[in-house]
C-alpha positions as CSV (number, residue, x, y, z in Angstrom):
1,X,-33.5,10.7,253.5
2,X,-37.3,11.2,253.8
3,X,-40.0,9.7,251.8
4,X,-44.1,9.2,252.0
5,X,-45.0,6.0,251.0
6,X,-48.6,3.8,251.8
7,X,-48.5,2.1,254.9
8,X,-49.5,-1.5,252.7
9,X,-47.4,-0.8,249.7
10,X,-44.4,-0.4,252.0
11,X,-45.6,-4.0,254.0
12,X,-45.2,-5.8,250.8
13,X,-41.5,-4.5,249.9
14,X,-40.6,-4.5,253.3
15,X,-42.2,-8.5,253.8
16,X,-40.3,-9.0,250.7
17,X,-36.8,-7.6,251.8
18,X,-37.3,-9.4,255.3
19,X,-37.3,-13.0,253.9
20,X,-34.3,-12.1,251.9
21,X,-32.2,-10.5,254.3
22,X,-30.0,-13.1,257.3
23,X,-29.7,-12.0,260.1
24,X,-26.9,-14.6,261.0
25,X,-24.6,-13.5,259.3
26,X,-21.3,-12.3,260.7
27,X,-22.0,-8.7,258.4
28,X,-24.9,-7.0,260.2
29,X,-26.0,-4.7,257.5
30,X,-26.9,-8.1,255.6
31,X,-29.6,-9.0,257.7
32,X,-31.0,-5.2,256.6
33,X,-33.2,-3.5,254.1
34,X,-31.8,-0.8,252.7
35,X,-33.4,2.5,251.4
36,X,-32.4,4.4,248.3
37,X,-34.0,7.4,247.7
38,X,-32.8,9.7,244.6
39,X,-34.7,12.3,242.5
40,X,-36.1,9.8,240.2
41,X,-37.1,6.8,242.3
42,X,-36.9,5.0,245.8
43,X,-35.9,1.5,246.2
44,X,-35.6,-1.1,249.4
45,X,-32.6,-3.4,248.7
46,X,-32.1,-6.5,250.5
47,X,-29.6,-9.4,250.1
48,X,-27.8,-12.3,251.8
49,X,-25.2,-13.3,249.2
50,X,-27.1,-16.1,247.8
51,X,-30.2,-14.2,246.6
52,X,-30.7,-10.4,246.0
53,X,-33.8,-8.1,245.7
54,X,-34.6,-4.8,244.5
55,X,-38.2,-3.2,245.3
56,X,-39.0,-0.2,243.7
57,X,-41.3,1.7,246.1
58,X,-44.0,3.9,245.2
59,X,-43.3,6.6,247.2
60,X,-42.7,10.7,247.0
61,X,-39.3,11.8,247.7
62,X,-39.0,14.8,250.1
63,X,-34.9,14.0,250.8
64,X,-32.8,12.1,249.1
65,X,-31.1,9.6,250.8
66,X,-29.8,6.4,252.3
67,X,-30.6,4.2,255.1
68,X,-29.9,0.2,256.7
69,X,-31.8,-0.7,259.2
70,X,-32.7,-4.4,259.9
71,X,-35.3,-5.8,257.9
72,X,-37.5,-8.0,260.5
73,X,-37.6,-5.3,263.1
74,X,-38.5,-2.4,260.1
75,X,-40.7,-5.2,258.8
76,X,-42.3,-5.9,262.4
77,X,-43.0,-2.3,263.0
78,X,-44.5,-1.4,259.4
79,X,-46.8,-4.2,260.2
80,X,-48.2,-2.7,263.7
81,X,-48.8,0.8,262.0
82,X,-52.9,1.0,260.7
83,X,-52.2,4.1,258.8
84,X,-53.0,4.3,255.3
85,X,-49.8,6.9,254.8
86,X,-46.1,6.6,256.2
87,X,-43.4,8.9,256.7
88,X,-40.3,7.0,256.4
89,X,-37.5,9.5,257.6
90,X,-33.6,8.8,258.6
91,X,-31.2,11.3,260.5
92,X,-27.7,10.7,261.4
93,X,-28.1,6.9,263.5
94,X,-32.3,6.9,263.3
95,X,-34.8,5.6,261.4
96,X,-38.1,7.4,262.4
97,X,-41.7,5.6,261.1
98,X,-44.3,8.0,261.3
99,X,-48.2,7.6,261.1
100,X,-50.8,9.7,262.0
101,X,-51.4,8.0,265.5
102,X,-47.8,7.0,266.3
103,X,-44.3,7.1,265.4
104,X,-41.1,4.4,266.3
105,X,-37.4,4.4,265.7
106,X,-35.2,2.0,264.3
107,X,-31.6,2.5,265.1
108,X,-30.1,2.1,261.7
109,X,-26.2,0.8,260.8
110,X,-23.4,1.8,258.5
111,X,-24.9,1.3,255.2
112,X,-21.7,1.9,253.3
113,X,-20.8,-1.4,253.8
114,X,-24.1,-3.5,251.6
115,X,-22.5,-4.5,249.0
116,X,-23.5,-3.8,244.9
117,X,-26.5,-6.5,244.0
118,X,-25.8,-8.4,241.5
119,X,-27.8,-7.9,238.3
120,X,-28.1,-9.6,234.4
121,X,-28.5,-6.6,232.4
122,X,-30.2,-6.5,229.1
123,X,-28.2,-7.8,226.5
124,X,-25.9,-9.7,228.8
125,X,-27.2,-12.9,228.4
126,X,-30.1,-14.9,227.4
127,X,-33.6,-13.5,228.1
128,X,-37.0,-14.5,227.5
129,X,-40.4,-12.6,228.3
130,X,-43.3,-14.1,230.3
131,X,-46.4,-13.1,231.9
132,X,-45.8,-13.3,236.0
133,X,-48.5,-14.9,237.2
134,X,-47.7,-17.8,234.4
135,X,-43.8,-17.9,235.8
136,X,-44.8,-17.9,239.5
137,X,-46.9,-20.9,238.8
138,X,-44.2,-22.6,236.5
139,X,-41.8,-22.7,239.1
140,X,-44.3,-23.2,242.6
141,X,-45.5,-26.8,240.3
142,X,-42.1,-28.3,240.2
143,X,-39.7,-27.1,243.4
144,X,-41.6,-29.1,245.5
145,X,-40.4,-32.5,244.1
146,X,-36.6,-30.6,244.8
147,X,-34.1,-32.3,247.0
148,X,-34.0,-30.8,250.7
149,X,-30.6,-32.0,251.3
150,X,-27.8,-30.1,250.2
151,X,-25.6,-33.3,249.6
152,X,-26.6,-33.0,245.8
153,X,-26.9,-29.4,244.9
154,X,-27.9,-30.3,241.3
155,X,-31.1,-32.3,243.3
156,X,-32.0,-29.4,245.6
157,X,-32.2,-27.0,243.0
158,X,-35.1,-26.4,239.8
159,X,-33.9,-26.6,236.3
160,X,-34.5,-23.9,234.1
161,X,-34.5,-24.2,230.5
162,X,-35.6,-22.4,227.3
163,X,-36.0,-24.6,223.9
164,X,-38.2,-24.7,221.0
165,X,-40.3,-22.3,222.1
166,X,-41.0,-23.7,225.4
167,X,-39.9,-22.4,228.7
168,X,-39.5,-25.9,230.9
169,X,-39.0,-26.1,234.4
170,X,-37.7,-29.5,236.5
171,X,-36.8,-30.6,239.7
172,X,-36.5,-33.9,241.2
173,X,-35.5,-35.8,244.3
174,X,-34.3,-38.7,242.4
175,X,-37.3,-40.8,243.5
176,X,-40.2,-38.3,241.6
177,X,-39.7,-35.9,239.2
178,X,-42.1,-32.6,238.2
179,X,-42.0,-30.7,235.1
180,X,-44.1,-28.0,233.5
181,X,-44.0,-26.4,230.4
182,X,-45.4,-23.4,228.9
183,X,-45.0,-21.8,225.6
184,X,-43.6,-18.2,224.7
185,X,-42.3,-16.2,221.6
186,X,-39.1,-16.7,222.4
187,X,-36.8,-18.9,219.8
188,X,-33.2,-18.5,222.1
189,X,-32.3,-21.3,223.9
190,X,-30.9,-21.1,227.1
191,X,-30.1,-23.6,230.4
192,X,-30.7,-25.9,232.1
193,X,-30.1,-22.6,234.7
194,X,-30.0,-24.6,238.2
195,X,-31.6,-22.4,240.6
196,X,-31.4,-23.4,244.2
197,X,-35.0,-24.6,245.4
198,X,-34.9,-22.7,248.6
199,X,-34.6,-19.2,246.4
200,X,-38.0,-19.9,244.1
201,X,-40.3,-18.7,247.1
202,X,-38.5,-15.3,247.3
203,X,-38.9,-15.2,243.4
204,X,-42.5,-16.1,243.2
205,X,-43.0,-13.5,245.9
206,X,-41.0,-10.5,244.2
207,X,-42.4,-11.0,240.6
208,X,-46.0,-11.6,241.6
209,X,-47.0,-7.7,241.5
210,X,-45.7,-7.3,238.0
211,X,-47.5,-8.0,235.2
212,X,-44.6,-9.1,232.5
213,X,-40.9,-10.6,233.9
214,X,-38.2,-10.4,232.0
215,X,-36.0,-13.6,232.8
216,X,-32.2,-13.0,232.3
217,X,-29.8,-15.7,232.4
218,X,-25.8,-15.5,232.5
219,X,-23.2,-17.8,233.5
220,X,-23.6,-17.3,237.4
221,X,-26.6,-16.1,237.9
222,X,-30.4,-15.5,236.7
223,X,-32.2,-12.3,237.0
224,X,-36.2,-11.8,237.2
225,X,-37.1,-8.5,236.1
226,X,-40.8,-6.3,236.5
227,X,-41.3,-2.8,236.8
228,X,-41.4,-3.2,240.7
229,X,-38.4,-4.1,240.7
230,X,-35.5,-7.1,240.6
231,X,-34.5,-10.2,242.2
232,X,-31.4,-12.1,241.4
233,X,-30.4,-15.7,242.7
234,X,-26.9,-17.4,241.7
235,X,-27.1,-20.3,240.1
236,X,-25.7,-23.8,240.7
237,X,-22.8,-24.9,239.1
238,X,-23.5,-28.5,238.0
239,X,-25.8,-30.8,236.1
240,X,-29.0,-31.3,236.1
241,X,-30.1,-35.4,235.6
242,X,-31.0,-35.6,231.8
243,X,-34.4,-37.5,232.9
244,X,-36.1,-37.7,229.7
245,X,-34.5,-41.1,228.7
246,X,-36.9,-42.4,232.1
247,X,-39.8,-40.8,231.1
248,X,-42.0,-43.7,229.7
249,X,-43.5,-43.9,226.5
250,X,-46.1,-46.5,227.2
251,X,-48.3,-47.3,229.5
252,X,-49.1,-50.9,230.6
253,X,-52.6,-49.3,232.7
254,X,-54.4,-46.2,232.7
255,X,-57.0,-45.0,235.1
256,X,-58.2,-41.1,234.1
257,X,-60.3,-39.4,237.8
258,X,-62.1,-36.3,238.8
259,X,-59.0,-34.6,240.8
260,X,-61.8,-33.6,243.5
261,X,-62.2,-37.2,244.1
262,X,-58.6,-38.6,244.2
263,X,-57.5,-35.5,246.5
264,X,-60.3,-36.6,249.2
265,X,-59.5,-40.7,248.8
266,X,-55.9,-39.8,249.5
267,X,-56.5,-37.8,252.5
268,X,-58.4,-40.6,253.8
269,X,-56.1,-43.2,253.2
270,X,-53.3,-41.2,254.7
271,X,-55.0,-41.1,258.3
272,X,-54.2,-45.4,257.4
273,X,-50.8,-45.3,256.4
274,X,-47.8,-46.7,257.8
275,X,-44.8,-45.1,259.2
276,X,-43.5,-45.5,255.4
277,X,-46.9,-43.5,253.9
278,X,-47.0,-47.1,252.1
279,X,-50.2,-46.9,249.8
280,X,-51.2,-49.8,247.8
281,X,-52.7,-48.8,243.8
282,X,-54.8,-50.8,241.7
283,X,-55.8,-50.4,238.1
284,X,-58.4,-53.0,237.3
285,X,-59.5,-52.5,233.6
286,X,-61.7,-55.2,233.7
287,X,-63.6,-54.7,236.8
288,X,-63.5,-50.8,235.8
289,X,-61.8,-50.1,239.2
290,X,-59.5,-47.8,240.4
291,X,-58.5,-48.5,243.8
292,X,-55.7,-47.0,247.0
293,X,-55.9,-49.1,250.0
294,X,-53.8,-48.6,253.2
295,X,-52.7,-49.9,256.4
296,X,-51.8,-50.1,259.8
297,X,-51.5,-52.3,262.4
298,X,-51.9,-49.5,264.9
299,X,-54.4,-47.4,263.4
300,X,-56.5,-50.2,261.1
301,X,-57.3,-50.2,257.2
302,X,-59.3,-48.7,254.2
303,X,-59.8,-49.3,250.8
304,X,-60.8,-46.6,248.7
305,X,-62.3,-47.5,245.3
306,X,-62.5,-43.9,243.1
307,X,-64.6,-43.8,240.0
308,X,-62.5,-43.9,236.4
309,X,-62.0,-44.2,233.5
310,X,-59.6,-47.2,233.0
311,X,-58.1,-48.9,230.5
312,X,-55.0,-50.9,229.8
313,X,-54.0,-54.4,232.1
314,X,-54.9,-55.3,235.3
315,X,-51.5,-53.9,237.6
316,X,-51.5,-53.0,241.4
317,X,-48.5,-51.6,242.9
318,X,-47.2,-49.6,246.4
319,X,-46.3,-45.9,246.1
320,X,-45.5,-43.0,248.7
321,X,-48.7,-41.5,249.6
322,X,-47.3,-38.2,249.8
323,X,-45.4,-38.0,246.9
324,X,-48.6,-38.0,245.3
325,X,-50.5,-36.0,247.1
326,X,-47.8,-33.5,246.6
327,X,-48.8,-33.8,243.3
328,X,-52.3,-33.4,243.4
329,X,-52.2,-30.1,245.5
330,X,-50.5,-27.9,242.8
331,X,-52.6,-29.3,240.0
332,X,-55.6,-27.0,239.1
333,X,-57.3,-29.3,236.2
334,X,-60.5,-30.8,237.4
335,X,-59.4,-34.3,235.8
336,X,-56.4,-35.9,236.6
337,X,-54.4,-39.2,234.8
338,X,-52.5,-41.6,236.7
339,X,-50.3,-44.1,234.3
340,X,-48.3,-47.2,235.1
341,X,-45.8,-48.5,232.7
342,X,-45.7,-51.7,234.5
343,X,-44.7,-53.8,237.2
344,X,-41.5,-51.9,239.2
345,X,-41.5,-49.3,236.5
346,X,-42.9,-45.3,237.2
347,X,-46.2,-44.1,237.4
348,X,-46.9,-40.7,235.7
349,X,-49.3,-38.5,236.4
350,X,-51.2,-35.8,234.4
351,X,-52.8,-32.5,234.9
352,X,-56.4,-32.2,232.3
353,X,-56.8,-29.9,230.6
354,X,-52.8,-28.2,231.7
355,X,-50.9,-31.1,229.4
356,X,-48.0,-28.2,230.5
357,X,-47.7,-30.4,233.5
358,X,-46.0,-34.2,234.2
359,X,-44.8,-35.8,237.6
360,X,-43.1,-39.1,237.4
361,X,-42.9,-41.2,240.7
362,X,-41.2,-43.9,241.5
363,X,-42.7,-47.0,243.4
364,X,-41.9,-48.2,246.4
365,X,-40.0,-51.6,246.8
366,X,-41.7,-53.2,250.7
């Protein structure tokens, strides 16, 4: 096999491959990318059972071809090279990298054993069109509120449904929730698709060069499709939490903020909080306040009063400050709504102008 490829085209598909690929599993040629190099096209493949990518590579075939060699050393050494153009070229056990000032090679292993990647193809089950840039950003607004444990596999994972129009994505920890919304031409209805939370990075970073993905969802499994290429994660057999039943539909107290100024009040107030990120909210209609304070016996205090528009009844209540600030960092509206449907109940917040966008949290009891 022997292709010439562009020493940064191949750093992206070879970044991509590496954060795919284990290498702690048992089966060595998993923790490898894998090159495919036919007359029409070349191709790094990379998978560790659980998620599965395929890069197409711009590159000119010389041989056709294939080769395994692990993916964080090839993805180490493509990095060190500063040559615009690459020579990727493998004979018999070698792997040989080749720029104009250098060369290396990667001892390569026994690619007959990398299994098929799995693959939705186009008619097998549901699929729905959407720009990638407006995918990636779907997905990176909820999996944060995901689960980290693995206890509850239906909690560390983000929802995936299409209805009415609307592709909507969820995930929750059981003590906040985030979802975001967008709308497509679509009218098939698919999901909730459970897609573990540790796989959306990989499939934010595989789609992001593409212009369109093609989402394809099937029993097991979901597919993201662009012309540079695939990725495909299993999904998780359960349920997802039907959460809209604790979504509130009124608000005892609303206070609307410039996001600029919340986000700095809250890192300020988080240099005061306690072991618990305790911080204390109040809405004050009728001294048109808006107010976090926190504090700590071995730190000290601070009260932070935020300019806002409030309305509503007078309500103050504790919260986690990160959940919130959580919150606040994947939000790109310059206005931001915080509503409390009363005392012990959720807060919700909102992203202005993106009403795409809603994060419920729950208070905190102490």
């Amino acid at each position: 096999m022997k292709i010439e490829i562009l020493r940064d085209h191949l750093d992206r598909a070879v970044s991509t491959a590496a954060k795919v690929s284990n290498k702690q599993l048992s089966l060595p040629v998993l923790g490898c990318a894998v090159f495919v190099a036919t007359k029409e096209r070349a191709v790094l493949r990379a998978t560790n059972l659980d998620v599965s990518v395929e890069v197409v590579l711009k590159a000119k075939v010389i041989t056709e071809g294939v080769a395994a060699v692990p993916a964080h050393v090839l993805a180490q050494t493509v990095a060190a090279f500063s040559d615009q153009k690459l020579t990727i070229e493998a004979k018999e056990t070698t792997l040989k990298v080749v720029g104009e000032r250098g060369k290396s090679s990667i001892a390569t292993i026994d690619a007959s054993e990398f299994p098929t990647l799995p693959y939705v193809k186009e008619g097998e089950g549901v699929a729905v069109r959407i720009p990638s840039k407006e995918l990636g950003a779907l997905l990176k607004n909820v999996s944060f509120a995901a689960a980290t444990s693995s206890m509850r596999p239906e909690l560390a994972s983000v929802s995936l449904s299409l209805d009415g129009g609307e592709l909507i994505a969820a995930a929750t920890d059981s003590f906040r929730l985030a979802e975001a919304r967008i709308r497509t031409k679509e009218r098939a209805a698919f999901g909730p698709a459970l897609i573990p939370a540790r796989n959306v990075p990989e499939i934010v970073r595989c789609i992001e060069f593409g212009a369109e993905t093609d989402i394809r969802v099937a029993e097991t499994q979901i597919t993201c499709v662009t012309d540079h290429g695939f990725i495909t994660s299993r999904t998780i057999d359960g349920a997802f939490p039907d959460y809209r039943g604790l979504v509130p539909k009124e608000f005892s107290a609303t206070a609307t903020v410039l996001r600029e100024d919340v986000v700095r009040a809250f890192r300020k107030v988080q240099i005061f909080a306690d072991a618990f990120n305790q911080v204390h909210i109040t809405v004050d209609p009728v001294a048109h306040r808006f107010s976090i304070q926190s504090s700590n016996a071995a730190v000290g205090e601070t009260d932070e009063d935020i300019p806002a528009s409030v309305e509503g009844e007078q309500i103050a209540m504790n919260f986690n400050a990160k959940y919130i600030t959580d919150a606040l960092s994947v939000m790109g509206g310059d206005s931001t709504s915080f509503a409390i449907a009363g005392p012990g109940k959720p807060m919700v917040l909102k992203d202005t102008p993106n009403r795409g966008f809603m994060y419920l949290v729950m208070p905190m009891n102490r």
